[in-house]
TORKOL-4160 file (C-alpha; in steps of 0.2 Angstrom, whole numbers, padded with zeros to 4 digits, m for minus):
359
<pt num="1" X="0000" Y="0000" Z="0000"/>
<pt num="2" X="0014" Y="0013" Z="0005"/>
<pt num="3" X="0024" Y="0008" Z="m0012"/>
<pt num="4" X="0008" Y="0012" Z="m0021"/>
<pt num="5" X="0005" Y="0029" Z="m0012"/>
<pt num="6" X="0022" Y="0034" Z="m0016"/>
<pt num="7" X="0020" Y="0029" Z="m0033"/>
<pt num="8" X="0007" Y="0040" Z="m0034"/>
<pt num="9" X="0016" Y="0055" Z="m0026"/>
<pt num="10" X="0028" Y="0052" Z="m0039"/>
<pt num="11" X="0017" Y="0054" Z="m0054"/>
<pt num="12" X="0010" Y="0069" Z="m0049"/>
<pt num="13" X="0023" Y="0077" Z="m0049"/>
<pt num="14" X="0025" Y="0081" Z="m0069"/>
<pt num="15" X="0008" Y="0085" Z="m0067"/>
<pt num="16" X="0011" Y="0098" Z="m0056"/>
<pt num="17" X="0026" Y="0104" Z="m0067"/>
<pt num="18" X="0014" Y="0105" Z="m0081"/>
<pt num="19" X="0003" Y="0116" Z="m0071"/>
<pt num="20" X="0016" Y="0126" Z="m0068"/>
<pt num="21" X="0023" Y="0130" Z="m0086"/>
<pt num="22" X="0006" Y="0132" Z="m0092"/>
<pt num="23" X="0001" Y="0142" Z="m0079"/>
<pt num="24" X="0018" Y="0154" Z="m0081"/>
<pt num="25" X="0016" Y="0155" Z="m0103"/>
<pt num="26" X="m0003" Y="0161" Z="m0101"/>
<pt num="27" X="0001" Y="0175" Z="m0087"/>
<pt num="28" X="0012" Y="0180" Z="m0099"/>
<pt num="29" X="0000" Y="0179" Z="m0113"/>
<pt num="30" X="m0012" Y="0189" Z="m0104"/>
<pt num="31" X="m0016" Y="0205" Z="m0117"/>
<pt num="32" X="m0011" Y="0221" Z="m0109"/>
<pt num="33" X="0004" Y="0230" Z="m0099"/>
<pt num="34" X="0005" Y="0228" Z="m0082"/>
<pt num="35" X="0014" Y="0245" Z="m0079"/>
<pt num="36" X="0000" Y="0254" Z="m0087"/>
<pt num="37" X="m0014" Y="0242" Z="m0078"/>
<pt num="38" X="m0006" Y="0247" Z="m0060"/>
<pt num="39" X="0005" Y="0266" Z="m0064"/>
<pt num="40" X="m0010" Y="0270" Z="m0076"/>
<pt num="41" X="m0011" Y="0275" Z="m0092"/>
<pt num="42" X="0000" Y="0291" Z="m0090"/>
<pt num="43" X="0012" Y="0285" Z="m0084"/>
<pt num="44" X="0027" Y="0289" Z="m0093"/>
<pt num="45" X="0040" Y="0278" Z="m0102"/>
<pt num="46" X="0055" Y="0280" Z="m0093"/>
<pt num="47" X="0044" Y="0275" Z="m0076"/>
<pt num="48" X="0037" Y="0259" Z="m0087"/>
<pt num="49" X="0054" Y="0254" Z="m0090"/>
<pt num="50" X="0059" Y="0255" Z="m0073"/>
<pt num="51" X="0044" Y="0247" Z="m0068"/>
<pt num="52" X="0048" Y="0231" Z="m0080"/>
<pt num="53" X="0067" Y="0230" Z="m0074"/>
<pt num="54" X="0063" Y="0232" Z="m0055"/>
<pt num="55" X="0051" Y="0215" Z="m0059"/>
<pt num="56" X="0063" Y="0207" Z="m0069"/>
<pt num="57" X="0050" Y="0206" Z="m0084"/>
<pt num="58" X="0063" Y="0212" Z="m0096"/>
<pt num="59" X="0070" Y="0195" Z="m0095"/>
<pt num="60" X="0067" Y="0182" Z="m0109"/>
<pt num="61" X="0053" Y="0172" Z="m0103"/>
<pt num="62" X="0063" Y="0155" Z="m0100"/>
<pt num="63" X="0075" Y="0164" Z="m0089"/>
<pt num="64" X="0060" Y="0172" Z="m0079"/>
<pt num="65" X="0052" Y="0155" Z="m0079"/>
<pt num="66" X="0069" Y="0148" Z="m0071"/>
<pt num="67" X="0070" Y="0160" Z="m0058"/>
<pt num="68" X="0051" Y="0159" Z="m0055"/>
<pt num="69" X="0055" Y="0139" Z="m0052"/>
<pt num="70" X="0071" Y="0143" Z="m0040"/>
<pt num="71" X="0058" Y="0154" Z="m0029"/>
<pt num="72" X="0045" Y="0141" Z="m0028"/>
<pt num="73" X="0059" Y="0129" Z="m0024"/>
<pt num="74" X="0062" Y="0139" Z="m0008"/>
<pt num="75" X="0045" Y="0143" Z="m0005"/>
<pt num="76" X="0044" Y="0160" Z="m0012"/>
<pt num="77" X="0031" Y="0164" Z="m0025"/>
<pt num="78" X="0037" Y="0184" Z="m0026"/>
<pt num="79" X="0027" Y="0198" Z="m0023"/>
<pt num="80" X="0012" Y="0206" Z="m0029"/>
<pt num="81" X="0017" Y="0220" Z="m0042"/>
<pt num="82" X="0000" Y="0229" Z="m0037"/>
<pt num="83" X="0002" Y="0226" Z="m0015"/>
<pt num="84" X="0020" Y="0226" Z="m0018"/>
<pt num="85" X="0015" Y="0212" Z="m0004"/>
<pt num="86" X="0022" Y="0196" Z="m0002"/>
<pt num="87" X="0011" Y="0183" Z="m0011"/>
<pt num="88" X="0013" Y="0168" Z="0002"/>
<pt num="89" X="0005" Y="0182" Z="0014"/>
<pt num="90" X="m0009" Y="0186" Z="0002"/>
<pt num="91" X="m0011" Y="0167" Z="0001"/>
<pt num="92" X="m0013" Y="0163" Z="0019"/>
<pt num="93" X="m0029" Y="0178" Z="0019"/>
<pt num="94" X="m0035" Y="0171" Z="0007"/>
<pt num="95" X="m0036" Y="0154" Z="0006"/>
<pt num="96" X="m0043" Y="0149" Z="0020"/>
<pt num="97" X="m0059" Y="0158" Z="0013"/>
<pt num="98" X="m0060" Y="0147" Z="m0001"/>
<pt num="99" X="m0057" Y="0131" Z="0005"/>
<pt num="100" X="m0069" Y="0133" Z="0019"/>
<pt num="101" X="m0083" Y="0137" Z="0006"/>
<pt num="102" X="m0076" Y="0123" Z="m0004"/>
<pt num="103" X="m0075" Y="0110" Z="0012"/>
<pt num="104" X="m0094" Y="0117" Z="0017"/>
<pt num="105" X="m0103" Y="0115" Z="0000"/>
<pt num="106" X="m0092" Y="0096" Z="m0003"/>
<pt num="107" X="m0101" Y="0091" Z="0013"/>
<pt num="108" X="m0117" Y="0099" Z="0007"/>
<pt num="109" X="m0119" Y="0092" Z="m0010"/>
<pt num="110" X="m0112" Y="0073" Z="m0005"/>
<pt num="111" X="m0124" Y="0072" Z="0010"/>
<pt num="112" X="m0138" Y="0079" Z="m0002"/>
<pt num="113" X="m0133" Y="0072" Z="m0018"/>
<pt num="114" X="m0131" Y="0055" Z="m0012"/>
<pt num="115" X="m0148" Y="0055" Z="0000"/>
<pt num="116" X="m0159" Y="0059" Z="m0016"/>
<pt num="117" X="m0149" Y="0047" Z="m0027"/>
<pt num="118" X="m0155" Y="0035" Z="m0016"/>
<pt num="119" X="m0171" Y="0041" Z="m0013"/>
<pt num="120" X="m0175" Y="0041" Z="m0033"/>
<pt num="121" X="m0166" Y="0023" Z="m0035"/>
<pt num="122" X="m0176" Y="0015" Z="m0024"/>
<pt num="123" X="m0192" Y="0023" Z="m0032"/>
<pt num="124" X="m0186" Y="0020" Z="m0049"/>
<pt num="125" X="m0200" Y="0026" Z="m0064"/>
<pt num="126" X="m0212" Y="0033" Z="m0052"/>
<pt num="127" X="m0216" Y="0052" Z="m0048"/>
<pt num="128" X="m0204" Y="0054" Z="m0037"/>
<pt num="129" X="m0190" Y="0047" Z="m0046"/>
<pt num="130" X="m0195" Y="0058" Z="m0063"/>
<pt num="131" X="m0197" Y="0073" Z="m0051"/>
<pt num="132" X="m0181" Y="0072" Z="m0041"/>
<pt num="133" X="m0171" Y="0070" Z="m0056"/>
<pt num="134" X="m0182" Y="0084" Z="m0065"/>
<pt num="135" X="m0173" Y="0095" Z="m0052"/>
<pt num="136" X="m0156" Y="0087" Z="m0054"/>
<pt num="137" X="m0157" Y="0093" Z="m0071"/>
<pt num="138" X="m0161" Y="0109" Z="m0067"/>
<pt num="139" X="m0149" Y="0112" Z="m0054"/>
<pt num="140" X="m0136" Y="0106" Z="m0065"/>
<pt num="141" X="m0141" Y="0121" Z="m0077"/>
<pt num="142" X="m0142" Y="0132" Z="m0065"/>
<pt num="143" X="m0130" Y="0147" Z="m0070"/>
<pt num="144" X="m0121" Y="0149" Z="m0051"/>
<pt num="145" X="m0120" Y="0169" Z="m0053"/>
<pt num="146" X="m0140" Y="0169" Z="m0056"/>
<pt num="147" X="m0145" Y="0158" Z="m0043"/>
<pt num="148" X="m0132" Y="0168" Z="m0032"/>
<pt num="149" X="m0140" Y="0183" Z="m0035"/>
<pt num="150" X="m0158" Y="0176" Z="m0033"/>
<pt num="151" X="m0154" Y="0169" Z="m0016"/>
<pt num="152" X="m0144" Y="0185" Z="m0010"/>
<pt num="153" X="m0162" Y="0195" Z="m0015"/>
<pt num="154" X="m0174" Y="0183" Z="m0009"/>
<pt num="155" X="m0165" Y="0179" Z="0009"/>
<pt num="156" X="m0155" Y="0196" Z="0011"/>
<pt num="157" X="m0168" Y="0209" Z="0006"/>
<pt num="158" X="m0185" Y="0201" Z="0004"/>
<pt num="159" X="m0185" Y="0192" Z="0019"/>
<pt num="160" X="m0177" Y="0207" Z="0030"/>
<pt num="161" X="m0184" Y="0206" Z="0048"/>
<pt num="162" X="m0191" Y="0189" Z="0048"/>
<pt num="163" X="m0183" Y="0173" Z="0056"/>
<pt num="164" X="m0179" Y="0167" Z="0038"/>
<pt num="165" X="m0167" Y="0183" Z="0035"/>
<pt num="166" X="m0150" Y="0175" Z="0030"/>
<pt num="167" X="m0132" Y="0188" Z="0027"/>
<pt num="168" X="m0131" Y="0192" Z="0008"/>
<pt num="169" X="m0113" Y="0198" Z="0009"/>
<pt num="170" X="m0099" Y="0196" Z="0018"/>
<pt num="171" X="m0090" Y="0184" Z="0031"/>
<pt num="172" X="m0093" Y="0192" Z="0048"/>
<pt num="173" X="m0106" Y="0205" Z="0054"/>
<pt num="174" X="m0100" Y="0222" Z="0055"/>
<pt num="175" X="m0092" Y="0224" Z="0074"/>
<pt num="176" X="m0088" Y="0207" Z="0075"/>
<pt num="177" X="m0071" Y="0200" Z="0070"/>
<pt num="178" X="m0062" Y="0184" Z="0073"/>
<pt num="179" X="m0045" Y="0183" Z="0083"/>
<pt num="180" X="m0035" Y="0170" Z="0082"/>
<pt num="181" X="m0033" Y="0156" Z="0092"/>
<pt num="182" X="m0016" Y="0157" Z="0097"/>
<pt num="183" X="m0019" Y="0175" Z="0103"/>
<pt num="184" X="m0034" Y="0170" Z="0113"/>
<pt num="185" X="m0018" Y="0156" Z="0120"/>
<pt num="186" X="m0007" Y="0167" Z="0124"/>
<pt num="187" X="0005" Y="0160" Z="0112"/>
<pt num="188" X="0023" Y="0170" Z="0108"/>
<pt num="189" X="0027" Y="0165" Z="0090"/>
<pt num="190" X="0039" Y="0181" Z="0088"/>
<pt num="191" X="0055" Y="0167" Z="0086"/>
<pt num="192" X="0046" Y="0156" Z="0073"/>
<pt num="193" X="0041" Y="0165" Z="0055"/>
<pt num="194" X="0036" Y="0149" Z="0048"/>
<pt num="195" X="0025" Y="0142" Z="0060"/>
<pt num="196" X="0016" Y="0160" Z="0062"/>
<pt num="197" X="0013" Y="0159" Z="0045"/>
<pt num="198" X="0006" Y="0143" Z="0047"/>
<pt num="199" X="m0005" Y="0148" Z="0062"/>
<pt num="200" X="m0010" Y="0165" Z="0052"/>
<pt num="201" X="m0016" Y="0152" Z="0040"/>
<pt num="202" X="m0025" Y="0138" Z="0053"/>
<pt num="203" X="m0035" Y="0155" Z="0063"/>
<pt num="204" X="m0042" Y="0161" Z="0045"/>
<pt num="205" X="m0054" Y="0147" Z="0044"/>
<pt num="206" X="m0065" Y="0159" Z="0054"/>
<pt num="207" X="m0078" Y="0141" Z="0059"/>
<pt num="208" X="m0064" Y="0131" Z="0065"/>
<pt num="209" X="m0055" Y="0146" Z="0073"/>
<pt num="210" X="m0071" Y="0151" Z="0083"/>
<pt num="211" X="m0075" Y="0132" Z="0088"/>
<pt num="212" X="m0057" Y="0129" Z="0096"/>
<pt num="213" X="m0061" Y="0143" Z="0105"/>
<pt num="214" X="m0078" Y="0144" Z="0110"/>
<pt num="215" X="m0082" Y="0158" Z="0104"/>
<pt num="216" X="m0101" Y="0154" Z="0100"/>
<pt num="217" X="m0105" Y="0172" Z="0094"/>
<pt num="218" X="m0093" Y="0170" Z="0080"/>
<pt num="219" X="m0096" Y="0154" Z="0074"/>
<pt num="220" X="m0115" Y="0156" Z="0073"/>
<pt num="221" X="m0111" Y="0174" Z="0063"/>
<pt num="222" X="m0100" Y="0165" Z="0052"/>
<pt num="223" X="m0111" Y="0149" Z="0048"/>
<pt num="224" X="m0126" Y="0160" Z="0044"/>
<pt num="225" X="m0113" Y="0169" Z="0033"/>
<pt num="226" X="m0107" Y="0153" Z="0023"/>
<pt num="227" X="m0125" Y="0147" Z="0021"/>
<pt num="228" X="m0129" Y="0158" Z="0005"/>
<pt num="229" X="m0114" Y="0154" Z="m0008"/>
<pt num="230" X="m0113" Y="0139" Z="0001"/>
<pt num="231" X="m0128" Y="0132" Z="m0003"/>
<pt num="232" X="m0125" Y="0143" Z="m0021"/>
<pt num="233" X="m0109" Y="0132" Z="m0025"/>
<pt num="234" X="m0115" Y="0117" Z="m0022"/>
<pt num="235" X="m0130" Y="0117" Z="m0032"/>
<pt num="236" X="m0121" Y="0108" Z="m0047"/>
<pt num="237" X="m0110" Y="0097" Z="m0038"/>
<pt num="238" X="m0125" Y="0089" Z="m0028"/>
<pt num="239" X="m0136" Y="0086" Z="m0043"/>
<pt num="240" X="m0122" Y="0078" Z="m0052"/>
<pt num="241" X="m0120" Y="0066" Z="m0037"/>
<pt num="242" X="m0139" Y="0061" Z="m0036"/>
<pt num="243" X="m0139" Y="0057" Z="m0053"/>
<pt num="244" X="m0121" Y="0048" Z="m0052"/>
<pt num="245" X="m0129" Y="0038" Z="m0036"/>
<pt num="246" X="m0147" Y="0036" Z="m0044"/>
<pt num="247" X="m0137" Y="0028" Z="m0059"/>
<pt num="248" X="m0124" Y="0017" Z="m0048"/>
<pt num="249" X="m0135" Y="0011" Z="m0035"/>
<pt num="250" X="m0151" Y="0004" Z="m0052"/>
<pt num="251" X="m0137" Y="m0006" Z="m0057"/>
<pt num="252" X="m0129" Y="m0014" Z="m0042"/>
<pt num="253" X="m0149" Y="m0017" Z="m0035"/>
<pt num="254" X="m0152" Y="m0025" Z="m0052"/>
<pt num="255" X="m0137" Y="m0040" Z="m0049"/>
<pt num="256" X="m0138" Y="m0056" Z="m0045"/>
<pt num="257" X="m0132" Y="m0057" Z="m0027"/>
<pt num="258" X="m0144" Y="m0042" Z="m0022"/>
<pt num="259" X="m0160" Y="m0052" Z="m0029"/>
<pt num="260" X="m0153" Y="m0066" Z="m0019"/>
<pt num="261" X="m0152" Y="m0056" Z="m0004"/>
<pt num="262" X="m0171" Y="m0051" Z="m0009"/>
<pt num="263" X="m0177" Y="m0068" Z="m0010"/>
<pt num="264" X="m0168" Y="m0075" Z="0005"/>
<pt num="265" X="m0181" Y="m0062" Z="0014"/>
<pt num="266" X="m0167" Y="m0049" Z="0017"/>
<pt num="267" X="m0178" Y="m0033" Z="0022"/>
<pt num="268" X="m0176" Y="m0020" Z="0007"/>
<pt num="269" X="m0167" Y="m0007" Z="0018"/>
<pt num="270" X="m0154" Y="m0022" Z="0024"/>
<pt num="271" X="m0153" Y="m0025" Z="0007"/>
<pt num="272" X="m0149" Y="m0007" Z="0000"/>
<pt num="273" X="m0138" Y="m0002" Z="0015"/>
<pt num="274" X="m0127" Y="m0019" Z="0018"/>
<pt num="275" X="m0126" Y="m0025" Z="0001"/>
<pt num="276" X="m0130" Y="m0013" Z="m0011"/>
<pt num="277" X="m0124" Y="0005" Z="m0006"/>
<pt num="278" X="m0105" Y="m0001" Z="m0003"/>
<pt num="279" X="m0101" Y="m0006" Z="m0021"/>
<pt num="280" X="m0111" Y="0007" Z="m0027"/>
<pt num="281" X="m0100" Y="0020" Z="m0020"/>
<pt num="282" X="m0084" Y="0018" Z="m0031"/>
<pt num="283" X="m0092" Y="0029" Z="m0046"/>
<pt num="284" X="m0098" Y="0041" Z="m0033"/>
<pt num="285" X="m0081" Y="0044" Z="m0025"/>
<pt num="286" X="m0074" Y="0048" Z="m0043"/>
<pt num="287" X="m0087" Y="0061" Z="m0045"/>
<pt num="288" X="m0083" Y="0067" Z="m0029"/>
<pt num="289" X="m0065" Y="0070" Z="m0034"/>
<pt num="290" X="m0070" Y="0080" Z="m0048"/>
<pt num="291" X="m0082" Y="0091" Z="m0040"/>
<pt num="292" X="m0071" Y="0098" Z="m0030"/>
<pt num="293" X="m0063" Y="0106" Z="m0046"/>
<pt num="294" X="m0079" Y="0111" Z="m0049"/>
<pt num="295" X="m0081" Y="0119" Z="m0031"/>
<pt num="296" X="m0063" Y="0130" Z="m0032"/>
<pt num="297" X="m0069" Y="0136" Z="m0050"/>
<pt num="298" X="m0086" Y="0141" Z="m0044"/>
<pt num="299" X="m0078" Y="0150" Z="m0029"/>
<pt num="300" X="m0074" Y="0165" Z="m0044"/>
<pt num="301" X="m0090" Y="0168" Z="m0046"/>
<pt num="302" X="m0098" Y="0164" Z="m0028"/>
<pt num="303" X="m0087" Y="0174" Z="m0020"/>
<pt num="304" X="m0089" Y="0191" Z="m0032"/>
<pt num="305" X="m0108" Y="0187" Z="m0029"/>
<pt num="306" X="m0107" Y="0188" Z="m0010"/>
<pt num="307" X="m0092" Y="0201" Z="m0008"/>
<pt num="308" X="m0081" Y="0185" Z="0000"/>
<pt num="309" X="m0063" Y="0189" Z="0001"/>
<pt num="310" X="m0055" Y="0172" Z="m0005"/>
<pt num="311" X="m0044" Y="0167" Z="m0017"/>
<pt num="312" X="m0058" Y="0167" Z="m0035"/>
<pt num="313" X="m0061" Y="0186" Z="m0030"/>
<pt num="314" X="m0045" Y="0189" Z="m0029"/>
<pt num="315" X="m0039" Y="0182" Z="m0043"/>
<pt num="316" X="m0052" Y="0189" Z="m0055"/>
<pt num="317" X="m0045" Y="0207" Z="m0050"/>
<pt num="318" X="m0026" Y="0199" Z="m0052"/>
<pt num="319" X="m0030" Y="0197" Z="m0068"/>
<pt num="320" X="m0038" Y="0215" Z="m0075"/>
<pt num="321" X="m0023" Y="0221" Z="m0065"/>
<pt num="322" X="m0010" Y="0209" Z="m0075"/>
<pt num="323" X="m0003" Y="0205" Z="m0057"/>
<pt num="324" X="0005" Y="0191" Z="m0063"/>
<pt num="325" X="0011" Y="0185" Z="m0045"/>
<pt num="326" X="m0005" Y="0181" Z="m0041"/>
<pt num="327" X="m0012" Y="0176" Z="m0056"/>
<pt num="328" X="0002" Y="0161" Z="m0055"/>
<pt num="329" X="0002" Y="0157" Z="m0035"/>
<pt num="330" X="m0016" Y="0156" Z="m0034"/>
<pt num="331" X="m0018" Y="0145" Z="m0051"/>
<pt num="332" X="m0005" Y="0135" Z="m0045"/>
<pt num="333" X="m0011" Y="0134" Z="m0029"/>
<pt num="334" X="m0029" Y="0128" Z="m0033"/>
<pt num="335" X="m0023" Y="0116" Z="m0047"/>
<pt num="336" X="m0012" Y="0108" Z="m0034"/>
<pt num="337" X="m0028" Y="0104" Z="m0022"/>
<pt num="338" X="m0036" Y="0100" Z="m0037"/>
<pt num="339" X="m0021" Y="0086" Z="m0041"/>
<pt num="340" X="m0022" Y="0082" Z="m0020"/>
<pt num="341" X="m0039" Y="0078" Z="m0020"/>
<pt num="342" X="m0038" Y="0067" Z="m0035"/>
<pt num="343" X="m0022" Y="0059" Z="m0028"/>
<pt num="344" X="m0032" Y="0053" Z="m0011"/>
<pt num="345" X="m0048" Y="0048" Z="m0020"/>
<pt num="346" X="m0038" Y="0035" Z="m0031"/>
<pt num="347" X="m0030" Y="0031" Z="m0015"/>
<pt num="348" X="m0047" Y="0029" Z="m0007"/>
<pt num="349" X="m0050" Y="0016" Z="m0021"/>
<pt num="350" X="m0039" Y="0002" Z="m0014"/>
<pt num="351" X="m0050" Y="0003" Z="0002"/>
<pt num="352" X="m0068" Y="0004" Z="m0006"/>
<pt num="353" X="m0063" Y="m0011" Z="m0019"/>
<pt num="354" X="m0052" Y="m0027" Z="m0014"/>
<pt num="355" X="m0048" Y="m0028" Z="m0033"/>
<pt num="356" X="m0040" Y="m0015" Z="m0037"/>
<pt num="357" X="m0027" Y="m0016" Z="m0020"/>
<pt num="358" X="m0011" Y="m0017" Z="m0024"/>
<pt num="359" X="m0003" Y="m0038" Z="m0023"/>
């Protein structure tokens, strides 16, 4: 099992190379100049030119790509042209943002998703089967900035004042913000930049920060903050899934040993939660894999939506501001979880199905 995991490592590592020169040529091939984008058009020549030299972009591409790999080598992805802040700063900001919307709506469309895939499979060709995937289809459909919107108006302004009411923007409530655990501890991390920054990182994920330290005010804010683009991201991702388990569980209920099962007397929930549900699961856990893709890339648009300060906003307004720091760290970064999440799913395999372990 351990030869296999490393095996695995291994080959993802090209991939992860690849991302990184295709990321680095389409920064590059991004139309516009980044001195005008961040000086302004009036800026002069002779500032532009300094402006190109002091961030090495008069250097022949490959020569910038090397340096750029030398500085990821040593944990350095630069900083950003329009901050003139370290990126690996900007990153720990804002990825925890991201991920936690990603994490939230993953747990929302797989206990969703696979609860009506069951539901409709066990009711297959009646009402509620046709209707449940009606609605799948429709989710799927489902253009994430519109439903955003809609949700953001219906909860946030046309429910104002009721019980139902739900935050159509932001993380936290004005006058409320979240302080990090190892503040709350006490913790002097003067002496250690590296494990500050990995702290910084940890104490952004606002949910898990507040429920380490019991700080019950914040938590409840910043769950009844996550519900809207939560719910908005996860829309496609959980019909995919009910249709993936729908489709999975029909044909394992439809083999021999099931109707085996059935005419031992086996009651049908038995049957579909002992015998059934476990070998259906292998197609589902692929599509789990690639929904999280589909999670980080619907983040651009959640987060713009709902005025979130993660990682898709960001980079949107890298991009109009040809920051290309930014644009490369956080494509990097989100291809990477992207390669991660893959990498354990196929790990996952070898546990959900005897015949595909390793000998």
């Amino acid at each position: 099992m351990l030869g296999y995991a490393i095996k695995r490592l291994l080959s993802a590592i090209p991939v992860i190379f690849g991302i990184l020169v295709v990321t680095f040529s389409l920064a590059r091939l991004i139309p516009g100049d980044p001195c005008k984008s961040i000086l302004g058009d009036k800026a002069s020549a002779t500032t532009c030119a300094e402006f190109v030299r002091h961030y090495g972009l008069d250097q022949p591409i490959p020569v910038q790509f090397l340096y750029y790999l030398r500085d990821i080598a040593q944990g350095n992805f630069g900083n950003s042209i329009r901050f003139s802040r370290p990126v690996t700063q900007i990153i720990v900001e804002r990825l925890p943002m991201t991920m936690e919307l990603a994490i939230i709506a993953l747990i929302i469309a797989t206990l969703a998703g696979i609860t009506i895939g069951i539901f409709a499979a066990r009711r297959h060709n009646t009402a509620a089967d046709v209707g449940t995937m009606a609605l799948a289809n429709v989710g799927i459909a489902m253009p994430i900035f519109w439903l955003g919107l809609m949700m953001a108006y219906v909860f946030g302004v046309m429910l104002k004042g009721t019980p139902f009411w739900l935050p159509p923007s932001g993380r936290l409530s004005a006058g409320l913000s979240s302080v990090p655990f190892y503040e709350v501890w006490h913790w002097d991390l003067a002496k250690d930049a590296i494990g500050t920054k990995f702290l910084e990182f940890v104490s952004n994920f606002y949910i898990f920060n507040a429920l380490i330290t019991f700080n019950w005010p914040i938590l409840g804010d910043a769950l009844r903050h996550m519900v809207l683009p939560a719910l908005a991201v996860a829309t496609i991702p959980m019909a995919v899934i009910a249709r993936m388990t729908r489709s999975s569980l029909l044909d394992v209920l439809g083999r021999d040993y099931v109707r085996t099962a059935r005419a031992k007397g086996v009651p049908d929930n038995k049957v579909v939660r002992r015998h059934a549900l476990g070998n259906a699961m292998l197609p589902v856990v692929t599509i789990l894999g690639l929904q999280m893709g589909a999670l980080l890339s619907g983040a651009v648009l959640t987060e713009t939506v709902f005025g979130l300060a993660g990682v898709g906003r960001m980079l949107v307004e890298a991009i109009f501001a040809r920051d290309y720091p930014i644009v490369q760290a956080f494509t990097v970064m989100i291809a990477t979880i992207y390669v991660v999440v893959n990498l354990i799913v196929d790990l996952s395999y070898t546990y959900l199905d005897p015949r595909v372990r390793p000998q």
